[in-house]
C-alpha positions, 0 to 999 in steps of 0.5 A: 500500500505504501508503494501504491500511495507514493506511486499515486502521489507521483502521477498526481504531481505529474498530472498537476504539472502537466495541467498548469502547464496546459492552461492557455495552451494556444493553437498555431502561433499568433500575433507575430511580429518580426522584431530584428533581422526582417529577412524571413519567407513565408512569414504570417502573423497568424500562419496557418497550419502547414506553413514554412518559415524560412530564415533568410538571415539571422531573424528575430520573431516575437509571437504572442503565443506559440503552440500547435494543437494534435494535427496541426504541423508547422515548418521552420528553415534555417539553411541561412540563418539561424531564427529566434522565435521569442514569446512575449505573451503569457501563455504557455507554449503547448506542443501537441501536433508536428514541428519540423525544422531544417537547417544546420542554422539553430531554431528557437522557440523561448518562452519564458511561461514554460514549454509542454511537448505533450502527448501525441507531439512529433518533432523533427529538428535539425538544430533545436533549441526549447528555453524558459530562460530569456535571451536578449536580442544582442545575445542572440545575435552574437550567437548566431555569428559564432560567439556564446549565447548567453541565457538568464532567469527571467527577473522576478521568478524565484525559478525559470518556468518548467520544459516538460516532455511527456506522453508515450506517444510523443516522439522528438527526432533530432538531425545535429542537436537538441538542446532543452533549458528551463527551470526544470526540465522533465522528460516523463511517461514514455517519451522516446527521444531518437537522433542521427548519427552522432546528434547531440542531446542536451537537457539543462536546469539552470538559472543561466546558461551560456556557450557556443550551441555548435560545440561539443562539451557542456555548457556553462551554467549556474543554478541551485538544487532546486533546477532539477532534470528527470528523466522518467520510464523514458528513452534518450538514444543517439550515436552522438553526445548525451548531456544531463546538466543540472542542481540535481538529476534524476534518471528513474525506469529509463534508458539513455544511449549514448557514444558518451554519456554525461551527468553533472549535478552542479550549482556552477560549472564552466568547462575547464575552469570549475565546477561547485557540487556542494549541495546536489545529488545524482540518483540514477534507479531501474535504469539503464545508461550505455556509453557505446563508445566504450565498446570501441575500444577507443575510449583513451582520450579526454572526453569519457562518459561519467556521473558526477555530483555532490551525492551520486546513487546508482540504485538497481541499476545497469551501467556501462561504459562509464568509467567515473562516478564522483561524488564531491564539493567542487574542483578548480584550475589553480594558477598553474593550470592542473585541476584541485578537486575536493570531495569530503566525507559528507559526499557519498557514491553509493552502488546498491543492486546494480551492474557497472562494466567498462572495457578500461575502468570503472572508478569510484571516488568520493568522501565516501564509497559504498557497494552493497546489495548484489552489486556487480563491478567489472572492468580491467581496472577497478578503484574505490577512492575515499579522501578529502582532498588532491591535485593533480600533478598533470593537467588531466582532469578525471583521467589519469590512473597512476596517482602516485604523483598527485598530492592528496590531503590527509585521509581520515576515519571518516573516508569509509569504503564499505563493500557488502554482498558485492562483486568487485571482478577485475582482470588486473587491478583493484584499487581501495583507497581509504580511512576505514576499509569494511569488506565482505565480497560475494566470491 
């Protein structure tokens, strides 16, 4: 009865989300006006259904709502340019039939009121970007020409509007990237998402959000624990990147499918310079995470899937490919370059009933570690690290297997490695480092 009622309570909050996001869903998109640029074809202020908007140059509409009911379709090209479509009315943006975009030029669609691709939606995009959090025309348009873009929480909001997808009939295609920022960000009840090739699949909770949409590595961003991603009884898939960024995540009965797979919980972060975790977590339960460019066996260079967060808790779960779980307060570049990463004994990796494998490493490193529950490590190289604190002696980052020449802080009683009912399988070596180390391995 218990399981029952949280269950209950669950589908009550979704539906409860999912109908205040509805209110004032609106149909086609109405009351545009063309704000910048000007250089678009096929552009209506009411467009009807089956209509194709095209960018001639990098434009600028602004709409007084933005949404498609069930059968309605509507058509973007960017070939030459890329387009910000900008609500500025107070409705939601409602996505219930079919967008599809063309274009290596990026398509925007931000609203600031929140975003719903709901049951029944199919979206086909070259180059996509869904935000609740605002861009400024300037912003915009730096982007478009090759510098970063740069989104903020829209002023008097204690938090930026939720992006919600949901429904198991709601498919989102995706050609090169897709990228989805909000308050929030939710993907929930069977959506399926399906990229090309080696397409990019990005979801960020933040407060702000910047960096250059074509690059391959994360964006920056800062936010708190409460800019929270899910991924719930849903499926991400591509041959490309998969990039989950927020305060927290939270990954439950789904599967996530990538050539590299990545999942930072963190309250500011800016690739290469640092990253604060403090107050987040990473929970990862019933699901399945699959880093296929570990199979290649060409996975040696900067650039390998990992989870990383203040907490990280991998629950029933298979994992492979991935070859870091962290848990810790923070790392930053010191003036000499070389990464100082702080964990502690307050931040947890917990292993419980599941299977990690990868074809090079699988490391655990936090305050503190923990294997319990019929967990199942495989790999050549298997290393569980409880400390505080170290340096690295070469500019690395999370990749380097010899640590005998980083500088560590001193390891304490309280950096516990605890193994209980477990595998640990490794044809070479396996690595324990800790103050208290409580062992009872499944042989």
């Amino acid at each position: 009865m218990r399981k029952w009622n949280k269950r209950l309570k669950k589908a009550a909050l979704t539906a409860a989300i999912c109908l205040a996001l509805s209110r004032s869903v609106m149909a086609m998109p109405t009351g545009g006006e063309m704000a910048a640029g000007g250089n678009v074809s096929g552009f209506s202020a009411n467009p009807a259904s089956g209509a194709t908007i095209t960018a001639n140059a990098n434009s600028i509409i602004n709409w007084q709502n933005f949404g498609l009911l069930n059968g309605e379709v509507l058509n973007f090209d960017t070939v030459n340019g890329a387009l910000l479509n900008r609500v500025i009315g107070e409705n939601v943006s409602g996505i219930y039939g079919t967008l599809n975009h063309t274009g290596s030029n990026p398509m925007f669609l931000v609203n600031p009121n929140g975003i719903l691709v709901g049951n029944g939606a199919t979206i086909n995009a070259s180059n996509l970007v869904l935000s609740t959090l605002e861009i400024s025309d300037e912003d915009f348009l730096n982007g478009a020409t090759g510098r970063s873009y740069n989104f903020t929480k829209p002023s008097g909001k204690t938090i930026a509007a939720p992006l919600k997808f949901s429904g198991e009939s709601t498919t989102v295609n995706v050609g090169e990237t897709l990228k989805a920022i909000g308050g929030t960000v939710e993907v929930a009840d069977g959506v399926t998402f399906v990229a090309d090739s080696v397409a990019d699949i990005n979801l960020v909770a933040a407060e702000t959000v910047s960096g250059k949409l074509a690059s391959t590595s994360a964006l920056s961003m800062t936010g708190t624990k409460d800019n929270i991603v899910s991924v719930a009884d849903s499926s991400l898939a591509t041959q490309g990147r998969v990039y989950l960024q927020g305060g927290g995540l939270d990954v439950t009965g789904s599967t996530v499918t990538g050539k590299e797979v990545y999942l930072r919980a963190a309250e500011n972060f800016a690739p290469r310079k640092r990253q604060e975790s403090e107050n987040t977590n990473v929970i990862v339960k019933d699901s399945e995470i699959k880093a296929t460019k570990d199979d290649n066996g060409i996975n040696n260079e900067i650039g390998r899937s990992f989870i990383v967060g203040g907490n990280v808790t991998i629950e029933n779960s298979k994992i492979h490919g991935i070859e870091n779980f962290r848990a810790f307060e923070g790392w930053d570049y010191g003036e000499n370059g070389y990464p100082t990463y702080t964990t502690g004994a307050g931040h947890e990796v917990a292993v419980k009933g599941s299977t990690l494998d990868s074809a090079r490493r699988v490391r655990l490193q936090g305050g503190t570690v923990s294997v319990s529950e019929n967990s199942e490590i495989e790999a050549p190289l298997v290393q569980l690290w409880a400390e505080n604190k170290y340096v690295n002696a070469e500019d690395i980052g999370f990749y380097e297997d010899d640590v005998a020449a980083q500088n560590r802080a001193p390891i304490t009683a309280d950096n516990t490695i605890i193994v209980t009912d477990s595998t640990l399988d490794s044809k070479g070596d396996i690595d324990l480092l800790g103050g208290i180390l409580i062992l009872r391995i499944l042989i």
